[in-house]
N, C-alpha and C positions, 0 to 999 in steps of 0.2 A: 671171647670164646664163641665159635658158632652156637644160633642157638639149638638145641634137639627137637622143640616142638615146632619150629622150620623143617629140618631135616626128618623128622621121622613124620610129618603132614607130608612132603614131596615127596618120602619113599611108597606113603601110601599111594598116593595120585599115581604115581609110575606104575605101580605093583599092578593096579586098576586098568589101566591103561595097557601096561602089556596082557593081560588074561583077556580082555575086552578084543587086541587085536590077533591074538591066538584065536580065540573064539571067533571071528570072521575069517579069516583062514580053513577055520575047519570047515567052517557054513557058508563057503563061496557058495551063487548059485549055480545050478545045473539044467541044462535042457534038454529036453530029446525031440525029435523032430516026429509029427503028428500029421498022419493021412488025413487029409479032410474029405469023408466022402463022398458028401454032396456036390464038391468042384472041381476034384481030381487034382488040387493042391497040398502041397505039405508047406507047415508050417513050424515054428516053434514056439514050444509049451516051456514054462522056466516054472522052478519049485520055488520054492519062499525066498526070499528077499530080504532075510533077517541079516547077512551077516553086512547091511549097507548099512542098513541102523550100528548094529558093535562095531565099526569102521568109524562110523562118526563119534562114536561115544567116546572108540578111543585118542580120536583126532582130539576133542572136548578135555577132553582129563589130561592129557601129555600139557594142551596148549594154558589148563591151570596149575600146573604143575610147572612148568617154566615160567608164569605170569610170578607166581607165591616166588620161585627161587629170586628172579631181576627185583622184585618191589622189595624181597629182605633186603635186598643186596645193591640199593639204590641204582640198578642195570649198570652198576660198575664204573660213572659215570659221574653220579650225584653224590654228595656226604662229603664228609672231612676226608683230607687225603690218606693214599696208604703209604704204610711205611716200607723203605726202598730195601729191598733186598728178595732173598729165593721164591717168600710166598708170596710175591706180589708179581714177580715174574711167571712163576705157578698159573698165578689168580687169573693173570692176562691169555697164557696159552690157552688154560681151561674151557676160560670165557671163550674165547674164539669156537674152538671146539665144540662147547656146547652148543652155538649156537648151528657149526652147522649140523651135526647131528641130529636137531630138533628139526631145522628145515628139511632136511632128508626122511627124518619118521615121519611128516608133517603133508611131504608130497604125495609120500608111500602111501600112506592113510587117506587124504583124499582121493589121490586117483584111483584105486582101487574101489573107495566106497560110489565113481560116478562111474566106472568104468561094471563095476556089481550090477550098480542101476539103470544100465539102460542094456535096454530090454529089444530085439531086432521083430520086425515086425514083417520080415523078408517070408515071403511064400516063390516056393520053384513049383513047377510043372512037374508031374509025374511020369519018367521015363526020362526028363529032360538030363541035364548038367547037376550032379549031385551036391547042394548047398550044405553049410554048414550053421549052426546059432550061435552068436558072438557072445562069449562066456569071458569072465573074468580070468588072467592068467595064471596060473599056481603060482604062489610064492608071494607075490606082491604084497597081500597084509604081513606074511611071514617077514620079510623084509623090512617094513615099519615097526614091529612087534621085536626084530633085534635091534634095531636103531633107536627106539624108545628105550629096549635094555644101555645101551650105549649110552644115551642119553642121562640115562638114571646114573649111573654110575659116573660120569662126567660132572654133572652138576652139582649134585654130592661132593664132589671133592673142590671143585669151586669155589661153594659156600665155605668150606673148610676153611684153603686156603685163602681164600678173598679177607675172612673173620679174622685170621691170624693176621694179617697184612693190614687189614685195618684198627685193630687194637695194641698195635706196637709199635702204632707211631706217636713219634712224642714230639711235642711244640716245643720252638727254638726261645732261648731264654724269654721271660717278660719287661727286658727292659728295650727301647726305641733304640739305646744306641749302648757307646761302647763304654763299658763300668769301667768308672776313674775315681772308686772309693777308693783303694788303696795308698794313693798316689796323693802327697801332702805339700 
């Protein structure tokens, strides 16, 4: 049987994880462009920087959150074999899945958190060709923050599946060879 204090530690780690990249979503940063008037340049000014930090945080908790599921779950790999049938073909789709899902919330999550942090340092001329300040794209944590949902719920059933497939296999007689008690 899967265990629950695997599965309900991973649901928290995800739970974390997705509010985490919600919460940089909401706090992308923003700029607005600033007259400077001692040079007759403008420039851009950017607001806080916090949702780069909850970007990584949530990069951080998804990427322990799928370390905790692979190491219960010997990354599917390692341990006694599973036993052959639905939830081992389950266990195998899942796997896959999960894993790319994870890379998908994973990229989401970083690029967004380097793409938040960096900051243009561009000044135009006044009157000249009208510049813009390179701001993070909407959506992009949003996007990590449904793939980490994805994730969770993937993984989850993995372990499920994987625990049933691994517990219902059973070893082939214990004798080397072929029983010839019978036979007088």
């Amino acid at each position: 049987m899967a265990s629950k204090l695997v599965l309900i530690s991973v649901f928290i780690l995800d739970i974390i994880a997705f509010g985490l990249a919600i919460g940089a979503e909401q706090r992308r940063s923003t700029a607005t462009i600033v007259k400077d008037n001692q040079q007759d340049y403008d420039y851009c000014v950017y607001d806080s920087d916090i949702s780069t930090g909850l970007g990584v945080g949530a990069l951080l908790f998804l990427l322990a959150s799928q370390a905790l599921i692979m190491v219960s779950s010997q990354c599917f790999c390692c341990g006694k074999p599973l036993s052959p049938g639905g939830s081992r073909a389950w266990a195998v789709i899942l796997f896959i899945i999960c894993w790319l899902f994870f890379l998908i919330a994973e990229i989401c999550l970083l690029a967004g958190s380097v793409r938040n942090a960096y900051h243009t340092k561009y000044r135009g001329i006044i009157g000249g060709d009208s510049f813009s300040c390179s701001t993070l794209r909407k959506g992009v944590f949003g996007a990590g923050a449904a793939f980490i949902f994805f994730t969770a719920i993937v993984s989850e059933f993995y372990y499920v599946f994987y625990s049933k497939a691994r517990e219902s296999f059973q070893q082939y007689g214990r004798e080397p060879a072929v029983g010839m008690g019978t036979y007088k």
